[in-house]
C-alpha positions in Angstrom: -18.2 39.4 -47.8 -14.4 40.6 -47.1 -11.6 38.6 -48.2 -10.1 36.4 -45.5 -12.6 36.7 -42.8 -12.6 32.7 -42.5 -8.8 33.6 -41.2 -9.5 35.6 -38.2 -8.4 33.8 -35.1 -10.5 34.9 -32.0 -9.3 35.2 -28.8 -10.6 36.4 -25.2 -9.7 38.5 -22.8 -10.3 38.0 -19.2 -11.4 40.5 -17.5 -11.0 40.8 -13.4 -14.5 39.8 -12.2 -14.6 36.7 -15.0 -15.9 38.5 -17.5 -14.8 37.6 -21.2 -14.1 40.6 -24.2 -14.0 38.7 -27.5 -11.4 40.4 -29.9 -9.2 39.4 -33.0 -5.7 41.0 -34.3 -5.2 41.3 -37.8 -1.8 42.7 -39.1 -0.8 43.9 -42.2 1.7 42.4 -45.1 4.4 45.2 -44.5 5.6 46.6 -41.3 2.4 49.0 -39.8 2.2 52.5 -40.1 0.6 52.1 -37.2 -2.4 50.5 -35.1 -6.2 50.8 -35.5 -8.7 50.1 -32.5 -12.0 49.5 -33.6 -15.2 49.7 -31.5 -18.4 48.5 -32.5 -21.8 50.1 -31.9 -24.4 48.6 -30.4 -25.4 45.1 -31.8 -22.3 45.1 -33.7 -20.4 42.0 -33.8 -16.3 41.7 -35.1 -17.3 40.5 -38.2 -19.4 43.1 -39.3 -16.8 45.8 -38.3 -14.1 43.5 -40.3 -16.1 44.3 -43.2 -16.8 47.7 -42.8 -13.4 49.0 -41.5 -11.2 46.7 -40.5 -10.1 45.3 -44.1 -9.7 48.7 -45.4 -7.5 49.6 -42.4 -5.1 46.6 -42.9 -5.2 47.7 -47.0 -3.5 50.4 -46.2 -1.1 49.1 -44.1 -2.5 49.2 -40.6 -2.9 47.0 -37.6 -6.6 46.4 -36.7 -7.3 45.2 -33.4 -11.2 44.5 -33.4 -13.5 43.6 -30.2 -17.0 43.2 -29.0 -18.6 45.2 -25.6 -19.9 42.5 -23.3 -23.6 42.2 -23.7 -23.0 41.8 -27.9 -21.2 39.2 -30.3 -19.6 36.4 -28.6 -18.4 38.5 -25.7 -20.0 37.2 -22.4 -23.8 38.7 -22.1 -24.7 40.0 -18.9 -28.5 38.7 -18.9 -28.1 34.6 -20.2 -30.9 31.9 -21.0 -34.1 33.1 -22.5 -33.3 36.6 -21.6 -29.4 36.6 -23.6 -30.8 39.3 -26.2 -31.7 41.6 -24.2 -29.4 44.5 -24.0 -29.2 45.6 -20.2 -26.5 47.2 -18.3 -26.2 49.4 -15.3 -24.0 51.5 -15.5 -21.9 52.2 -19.2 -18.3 53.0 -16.3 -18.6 49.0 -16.3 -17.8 49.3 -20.2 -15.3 51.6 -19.8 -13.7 49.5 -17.2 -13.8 47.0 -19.4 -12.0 49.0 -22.3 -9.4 50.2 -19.8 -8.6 46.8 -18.7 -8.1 45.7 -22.4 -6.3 48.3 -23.6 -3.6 48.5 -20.4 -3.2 45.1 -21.0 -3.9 44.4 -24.9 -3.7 46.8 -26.8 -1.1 49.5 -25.4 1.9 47.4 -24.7 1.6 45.4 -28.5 0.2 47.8 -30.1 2.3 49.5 -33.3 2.4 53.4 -32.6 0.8 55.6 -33.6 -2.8 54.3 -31.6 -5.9 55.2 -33.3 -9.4 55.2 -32.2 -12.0 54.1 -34.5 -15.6 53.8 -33.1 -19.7 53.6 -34.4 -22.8 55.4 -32.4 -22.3 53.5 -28.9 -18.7 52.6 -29.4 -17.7 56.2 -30.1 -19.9 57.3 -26.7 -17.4 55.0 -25.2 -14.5 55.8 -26.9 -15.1 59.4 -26.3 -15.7 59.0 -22.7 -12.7 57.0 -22.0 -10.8 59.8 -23.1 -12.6 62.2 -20.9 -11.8 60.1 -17.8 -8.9 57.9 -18.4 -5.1 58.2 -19.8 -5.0 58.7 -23.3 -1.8 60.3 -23.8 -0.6 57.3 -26.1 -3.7 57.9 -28.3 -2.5 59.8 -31.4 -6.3 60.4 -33.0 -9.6 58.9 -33.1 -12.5 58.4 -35.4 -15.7 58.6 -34.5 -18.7 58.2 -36.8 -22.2 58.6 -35.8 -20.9 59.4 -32.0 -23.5 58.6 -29.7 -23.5 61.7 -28.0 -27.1 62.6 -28.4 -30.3 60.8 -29.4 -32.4 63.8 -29.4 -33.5 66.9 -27.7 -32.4 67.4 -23.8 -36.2 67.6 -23.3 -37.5 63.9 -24.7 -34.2 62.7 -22.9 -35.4 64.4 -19.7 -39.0 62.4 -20.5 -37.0 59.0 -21.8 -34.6 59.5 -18.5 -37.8 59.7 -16.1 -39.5 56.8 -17.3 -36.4 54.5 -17.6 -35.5 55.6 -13.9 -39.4 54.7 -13.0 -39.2 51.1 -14.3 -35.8 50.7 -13.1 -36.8 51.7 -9.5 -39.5 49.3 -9.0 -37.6 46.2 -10.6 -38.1 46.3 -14.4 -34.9 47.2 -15.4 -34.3 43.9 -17.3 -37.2 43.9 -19.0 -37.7 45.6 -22.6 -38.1 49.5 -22.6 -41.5 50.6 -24.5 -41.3 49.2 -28.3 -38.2 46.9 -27.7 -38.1 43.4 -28.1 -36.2 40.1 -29.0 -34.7 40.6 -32.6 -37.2 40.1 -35.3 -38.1 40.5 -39.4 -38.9 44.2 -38.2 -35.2 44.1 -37.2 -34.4 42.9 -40.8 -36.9 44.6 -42.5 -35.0 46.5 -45.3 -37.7 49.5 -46.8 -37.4 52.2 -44.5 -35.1 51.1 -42.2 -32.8 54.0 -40.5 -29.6 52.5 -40.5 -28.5 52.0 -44.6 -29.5 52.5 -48.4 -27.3 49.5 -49.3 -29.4 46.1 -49.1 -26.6 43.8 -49.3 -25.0 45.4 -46.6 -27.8 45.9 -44.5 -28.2 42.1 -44.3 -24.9 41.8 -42.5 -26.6 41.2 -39.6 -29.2 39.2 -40.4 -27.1 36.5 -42.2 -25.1 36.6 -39.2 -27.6 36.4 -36.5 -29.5 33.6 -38.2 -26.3 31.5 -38.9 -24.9 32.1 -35.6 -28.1 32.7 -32.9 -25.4 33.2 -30.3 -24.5 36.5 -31.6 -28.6 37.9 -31.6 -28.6 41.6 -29.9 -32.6 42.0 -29.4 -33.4 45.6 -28.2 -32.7 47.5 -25.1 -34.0 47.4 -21.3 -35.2 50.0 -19.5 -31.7 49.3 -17.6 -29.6 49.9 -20.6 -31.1 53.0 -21.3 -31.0 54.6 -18.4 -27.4 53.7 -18.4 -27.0 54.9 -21.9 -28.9 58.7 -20.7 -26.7 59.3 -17.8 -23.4 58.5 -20.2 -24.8 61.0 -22.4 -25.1 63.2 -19.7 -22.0 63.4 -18.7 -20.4 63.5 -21.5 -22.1 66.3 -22.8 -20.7 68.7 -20.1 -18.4 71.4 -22.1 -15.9 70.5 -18.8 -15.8 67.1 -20.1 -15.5 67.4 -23.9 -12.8 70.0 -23.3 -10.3 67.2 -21.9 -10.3 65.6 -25.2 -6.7 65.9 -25.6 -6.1 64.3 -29.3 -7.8 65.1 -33.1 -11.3 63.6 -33.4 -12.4 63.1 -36.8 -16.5 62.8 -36.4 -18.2 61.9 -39.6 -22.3 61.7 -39.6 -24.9 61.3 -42.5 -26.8 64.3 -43.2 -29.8 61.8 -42.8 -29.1 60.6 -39.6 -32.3 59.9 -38.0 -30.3 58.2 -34.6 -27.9 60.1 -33.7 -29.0 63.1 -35.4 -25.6 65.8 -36.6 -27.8 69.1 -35.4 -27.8 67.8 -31.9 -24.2 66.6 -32.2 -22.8 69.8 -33.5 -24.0 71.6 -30.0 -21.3 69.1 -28.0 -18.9 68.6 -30.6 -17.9 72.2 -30.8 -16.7 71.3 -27.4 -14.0 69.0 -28.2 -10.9 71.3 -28.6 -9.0 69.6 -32.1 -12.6 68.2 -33.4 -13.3 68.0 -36.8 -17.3 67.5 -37.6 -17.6 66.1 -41.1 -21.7 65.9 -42.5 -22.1 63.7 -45.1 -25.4 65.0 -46.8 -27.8 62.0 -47.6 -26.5 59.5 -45.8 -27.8 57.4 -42.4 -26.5 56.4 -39.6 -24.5 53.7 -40.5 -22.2 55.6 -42.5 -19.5 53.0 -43.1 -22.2 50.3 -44.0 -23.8 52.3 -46.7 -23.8 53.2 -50.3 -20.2 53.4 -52.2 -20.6 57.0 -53.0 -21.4 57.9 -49.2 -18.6 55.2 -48.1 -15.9 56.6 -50.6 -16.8 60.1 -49.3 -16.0 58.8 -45.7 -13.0 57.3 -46.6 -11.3 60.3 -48.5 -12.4 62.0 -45.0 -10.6 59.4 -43.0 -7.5 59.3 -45.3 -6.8 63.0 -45.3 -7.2 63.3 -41.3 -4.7 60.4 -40.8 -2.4 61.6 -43.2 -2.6 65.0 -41.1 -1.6 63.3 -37.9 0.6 60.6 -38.5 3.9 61.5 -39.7 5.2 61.1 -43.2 8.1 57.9 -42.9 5.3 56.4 -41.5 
């Protein structure tokens, strides 16, 4: 576990229809260089990204600003009682309303310059959207790692779109898509799972979830992924992608059975100041797995911010 995670202070954020966006600060011991935004993928809870990214980033001098989408951690769920794991939405715009919301009002006017972006699978879909839709003149570069831009092919999303829109239509939207279900010991299941080689780090979640049920993320509704298709969707137009102003840094594992980096490399090319970084033999959770595959991201990261940001800071 990271040093200091016992010190986090947690705060909310209020969002206009009542909503509530969990989120900690975390500054550094010297003046910042600057100001790191980290968005979790799905399931992903502030604690788990502390440990992943967030201590690094305030090792070497940055300000970490870390928060949780509704639906996940101890943000406010949008399905409560015996449904709360379920992960349902109807449209991902209500996320990015969401983000918008908290950064005009948290994280641009306190924020130390220069901003970075820093988000996993579902928050860099996010994070990548935003910034195809929404201001981001103030953003100086983001980090994306496993981006959530595809799942697979355009034909099994055409299939997976189809049947989600079927079960939506005629009122099952809240319930479990095909194979999902409330989180489990197939969740935590270590041998074979698709996410990382690194045991301890795997369990993250599980330790969390058990110690603090609140925070449980089961799987997703046939409502959350048709939301999640149609984001895709639109974010994969090459008119979109090009409005990407900023650097992206996009860093995937060359083993990457979710988000695989073949079907990535078709939009990325899109993004006008991308760089698309394979790590060979690493999975999906790129930042959660083994040191050598870790370090490798991190030399990745290091280099590409000490490209953009300038020298006195």
């Amino acid at each position: 576990m990271p040093d200091h995670l016992d010190t986090l202070i947690y705060h909310f954020y209020r969002l206009a229809d009542g909503g509530r966006l969990r989120f900690t600060i975390r500054e550094p011991v010297t003046v910042a260089r600057g100001t790191v935004i980290v968005a979790p993928g799905r399931r992903e809870f502030i604690e788990k990204k502390y440990a992943e990214v967030g201590q690094p980033f305030v090792e070497k001098g940055y300000r970490v600003v870390l928060f949780e989408w509704r639906g996940q951690g101890l943000s406010d769920r949008f399905l409560t009682g015996a449904n709360r794991q379920r992960d349902y939405i109807t449209d991902f715009d209500q996320h990015l309303r969401d983000f918008d919301a908290f950064y005009q009002a948290v994280l641009r006017p306190y924020s130390a310059d220069p901003l970075i972006l820093c988000g996993h699978s579902m928050g860099s879909h996010l994070l990548l959207r935003w910034m195809t839709e929404y201001d981001h003149a103030a953003i100086t570069g983001a980090i994306v790692t496993a981006p959530m831009l595809a799942l697979a092919s355009l034909p099994v999303h055409g299939v997976a779109q189809a049947a989600a829109w079927l079960s939506s239509k005629f009122g099952h939207g809240e319930e479990y898509a095909a194979g999902q279900h409330d989180y489990d010991d197939r969740d935590s299941r270590f041998p074979g799972n698709p996410l990382s080689q690194d045991e301890q780090r795997f369990g993250i979640m599980e330790r969390y979830f058990t110690s603090q049920p609140d925070m449980t993320v089961g799987g997703v509704t046939w409502g959350w992924l048709l939301a999640a298709l149609r984001s895709m969707h639109q974010l994969q137009r090459p008119s979109a992608l090009k409005r990407i102003g900023c650097p992206v840094l996009a860093i995937t594992g060359g083993r990457d059975g979710v988000t695989p980096p073949h079907e990535l490399a078709h939009y990325l090319k899109y993004v006008p100041r991308a760089e698309n970084i394979v790590i060979p033999g690493a999975l999906h959770d790129i930042m959660n797995e083994l040191d050598l595959y870790r370090l490798e991201a991190w030399r990745q990261i290091d280099d590409f911010l000490g490209r953009i940001i300038p020298r006195n800071k």
